[in-house]
N, C-alpha and C positions, 0 to 999 in steps of 0.2 A: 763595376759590380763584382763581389767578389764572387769567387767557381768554388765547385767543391768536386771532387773526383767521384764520389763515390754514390755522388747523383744520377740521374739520367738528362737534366736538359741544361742545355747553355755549351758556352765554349769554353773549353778549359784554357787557352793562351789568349790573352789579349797583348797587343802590340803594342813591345813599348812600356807595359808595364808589369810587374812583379808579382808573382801568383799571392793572391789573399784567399785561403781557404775559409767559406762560409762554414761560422758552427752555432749559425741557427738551430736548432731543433726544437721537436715537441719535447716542452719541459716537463711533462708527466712522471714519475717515478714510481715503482711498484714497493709499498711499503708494510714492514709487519702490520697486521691489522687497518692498514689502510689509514695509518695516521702520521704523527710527525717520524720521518725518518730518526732511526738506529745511530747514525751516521753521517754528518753533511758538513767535515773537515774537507778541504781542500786536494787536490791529488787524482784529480779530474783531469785536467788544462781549462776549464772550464768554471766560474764559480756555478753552485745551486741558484736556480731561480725560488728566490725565499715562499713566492703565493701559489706554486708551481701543483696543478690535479693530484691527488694519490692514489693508487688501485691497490688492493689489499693482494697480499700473498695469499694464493692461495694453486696447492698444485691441482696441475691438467687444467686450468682456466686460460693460459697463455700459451702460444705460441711462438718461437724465436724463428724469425726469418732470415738466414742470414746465408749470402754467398762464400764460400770458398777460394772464389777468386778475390775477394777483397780484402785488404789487409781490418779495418776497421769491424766488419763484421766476424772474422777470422777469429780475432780475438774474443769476440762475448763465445765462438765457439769452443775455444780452450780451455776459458774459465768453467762453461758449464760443465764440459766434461770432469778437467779437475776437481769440482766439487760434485762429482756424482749426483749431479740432475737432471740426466739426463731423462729418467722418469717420472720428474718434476715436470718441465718443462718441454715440450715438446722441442723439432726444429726440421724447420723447412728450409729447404735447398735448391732455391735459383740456380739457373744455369752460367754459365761465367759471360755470356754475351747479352746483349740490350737493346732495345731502341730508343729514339730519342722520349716515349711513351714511360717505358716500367721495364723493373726487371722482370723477368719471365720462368714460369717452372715448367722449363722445357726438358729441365732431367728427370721429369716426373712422367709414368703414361700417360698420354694424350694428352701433355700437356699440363696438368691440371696438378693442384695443391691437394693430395687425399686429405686431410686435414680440414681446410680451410674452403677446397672447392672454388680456385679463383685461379686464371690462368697468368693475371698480371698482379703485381701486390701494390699495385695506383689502385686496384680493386678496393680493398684494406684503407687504404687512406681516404677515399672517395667518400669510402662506407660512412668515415667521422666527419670529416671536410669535404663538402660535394665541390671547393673550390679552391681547392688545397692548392697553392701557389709555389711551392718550392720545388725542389727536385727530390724524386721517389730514392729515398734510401736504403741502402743495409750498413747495419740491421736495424731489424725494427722488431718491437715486442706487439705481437696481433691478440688481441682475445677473441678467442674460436668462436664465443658461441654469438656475440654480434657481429663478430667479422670486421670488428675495427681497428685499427690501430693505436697502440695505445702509447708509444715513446718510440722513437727512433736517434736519442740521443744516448750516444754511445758511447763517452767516458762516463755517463754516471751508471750505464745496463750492466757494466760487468763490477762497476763496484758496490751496487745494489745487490746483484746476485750473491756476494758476499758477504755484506753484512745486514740483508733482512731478512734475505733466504736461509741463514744460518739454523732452521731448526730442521731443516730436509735436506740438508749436507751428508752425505757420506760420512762413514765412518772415518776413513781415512782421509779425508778432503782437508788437503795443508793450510796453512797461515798464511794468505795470499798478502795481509794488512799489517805484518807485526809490528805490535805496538811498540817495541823499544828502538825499532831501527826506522820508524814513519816519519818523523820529521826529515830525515836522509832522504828517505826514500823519495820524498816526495818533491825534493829538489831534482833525486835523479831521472825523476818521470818525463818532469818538466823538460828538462833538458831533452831529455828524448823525443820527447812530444814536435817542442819548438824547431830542433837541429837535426833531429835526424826520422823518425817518422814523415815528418811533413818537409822537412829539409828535401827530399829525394822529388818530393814534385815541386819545391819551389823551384829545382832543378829541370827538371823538366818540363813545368807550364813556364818557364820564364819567355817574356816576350822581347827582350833585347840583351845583345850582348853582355852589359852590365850588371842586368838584373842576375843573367846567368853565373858567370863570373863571381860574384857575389855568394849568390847559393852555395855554389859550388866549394868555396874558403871556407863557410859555415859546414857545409857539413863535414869535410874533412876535418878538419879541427875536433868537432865533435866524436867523429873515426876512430883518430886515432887517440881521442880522451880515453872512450870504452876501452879500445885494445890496450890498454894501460893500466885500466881500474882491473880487468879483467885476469892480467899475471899473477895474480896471490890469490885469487880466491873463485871458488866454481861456476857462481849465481852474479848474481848484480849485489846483491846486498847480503852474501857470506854463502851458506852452506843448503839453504833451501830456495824452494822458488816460490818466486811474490808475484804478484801483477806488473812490477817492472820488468820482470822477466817478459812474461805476457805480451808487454806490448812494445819491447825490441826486436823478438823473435819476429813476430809477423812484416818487421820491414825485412830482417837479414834473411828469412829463407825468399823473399822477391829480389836479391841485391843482385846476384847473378845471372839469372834467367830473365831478369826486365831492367833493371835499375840503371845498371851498370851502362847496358847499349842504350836503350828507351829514353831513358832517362839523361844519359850523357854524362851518369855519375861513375865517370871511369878513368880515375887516380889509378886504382887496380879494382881488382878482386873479394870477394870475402874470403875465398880460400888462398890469396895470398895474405890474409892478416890472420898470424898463429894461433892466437887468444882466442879473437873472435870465432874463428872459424870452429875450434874445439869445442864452445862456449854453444852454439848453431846446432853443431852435430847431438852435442851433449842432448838438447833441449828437443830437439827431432826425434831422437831414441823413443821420447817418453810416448806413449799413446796419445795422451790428449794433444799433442804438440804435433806427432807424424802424420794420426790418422786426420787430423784436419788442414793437413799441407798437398795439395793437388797441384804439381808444377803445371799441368795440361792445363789447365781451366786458370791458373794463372795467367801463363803467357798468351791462351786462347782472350783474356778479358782485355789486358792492356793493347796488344798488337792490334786487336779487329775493333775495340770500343774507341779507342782513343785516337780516331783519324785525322784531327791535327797534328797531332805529332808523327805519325803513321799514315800519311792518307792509302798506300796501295792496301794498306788489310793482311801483306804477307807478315805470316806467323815464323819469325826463324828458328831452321830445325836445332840449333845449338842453344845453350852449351852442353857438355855432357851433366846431366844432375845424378846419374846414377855414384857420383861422389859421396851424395848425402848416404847413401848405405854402404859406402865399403868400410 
């Protein structure tokens, strides 16, 4: 059965064999006026489900629930910020730890989602599916006012946020899609997607020496590809940042603080790779990028969530991350 991390039930290592990350999700999409999506080229990792629900754009009807500590949700947070939706779209903030139940809005007072009014967000999903079988994700897109869930599939959430939500964009909200360089892009996504995003837990859900071993060749490889694309030029794909930016960063600022030990992806460092490391910081600077990078509630999520690979729970006080701001 395949795991997925970013769940709350099942075992993330099975013994013996090679992590398969689950990308079930609710195939719901939130779309201009609630009809055929804008947009349903490829550059997901995922293809469109063609007969897939629609729910209309429309701001303050939705709610984005997404953690902090997770690299997946992390990202629909980046992007909304970059397109200045943030008074579009609402966003609720889970705490970085779990039970094997739901995630939890324990950084909220008493608990509680002001928003939404729900202490766990299996609340939310219950609401739609009273016998919802999978494991409770972030993120997830909730509508307030029935309190359901409405997508929790997460390569189409931030590329929908792009191109349907395009008339409540920010003035200055960049060209996360451009058109002249997509067909690239969308090879280098993939790549990231397959080798290095989910690379780092085939790494570490691996259940035998092989499998490990294995991972581990792929993502290096991959490694040190970027630190080589990345010599000539600022971004991934030239002089602005895309959603391939997006969704590299959310593994690089985990590589050091979890990956690296946690994970046993530890060839080296991010800060001993030049490129990269510049490439990290650069992208850190930015507000949408900094303000939603929380090392604590990183390291708080992997070390205490993940007790197979972790069973004592101890959170280690290293490494030093006050790097990312000198």
């Amino acid at each position: 059965m395949a795991t997925d991390e970013h769940a709350t039930t099942g075992s993330y290592v099975k013994a013996g064999a090679a992590f398969d990350r689950d990308m079930n999700y609710i195939p719901d999409r939130i779309t201009k006026g609630g009809g055929a999506p804008v947009d349903d080229r490829a550059g997901t990792g995922k293809p469109a489900v063609a007969d897939a629900p629609t729910w209309p754009v429309e701001p303050g009807r939705y709610r984005l629930v997404a953690a902090k500590a997770c690299p997946w949700a992390t990202r629909a947070l980046i992007v909304r910020d970059l397109l200045g939706l943030q008074d579009v779209i609402s966003a609720g903030l889970p705490g970085p730890t779990h039970d094997a139940r739901s995630w939890t809005f324990d950084l909220d007072p008493g608990g509680v989602d002001p928003v939404l009014g729900i202490e766990r967000l299996q609340q939310a999903y219950f609401a739609r599916y009273p016998d919802y079988p999978r494991g409770i994700t972030v993120p997830a897109i909730v509508e307030v006012a029935s309190g359901q869930v409405v997508t929790n599939d997460f390569p189409w959430i931030t590329h929908d946020l792009f191109f349907e939500w395009r008339e409540h964009h920010g003035p200055d909200a960049p060209d996360l899609w451009p058109a002249e360089v997509r067909d690239e892009m969308e090879q280098v996504m993939e790549r990231i997607f397959t080798e290095v995003n989910n690379g780092v837990y085939r790494c570490g859900f691996a259940g035998s020496q092989e499998a490990y071993d294995a991972a581990y060749d792929r993502l290096w490889e991959a490694m040190d590809w970027l630190e080589a694309r990345l010599a000539d030029r600022r971004y991934l794909m030239g002089d602005q940042v895309t959603e391939a930016d997006v969704r590299l960063y959310t593994t690089l600022a985990r590589f050091d603080a979890v990956y690296y030990s946690h994970f046993k992806c530890n060839r080296n460092r991010l800060v001993e790779m030049p490129n990269l490391w510049r490439y990290a910081r650069d992208l850190y600077r930015q507000p949408a990028f900094g303000d939603n990078t929380d090392f604590e509630q990183i390291k708080q999520h992997y070390y205490v969530v993940q007790t197979d690979i972790n069973p004592t729970q101890i959170v280690p006080k290293g490494p030093d991350l006050s790097v990312w701001d000198d």
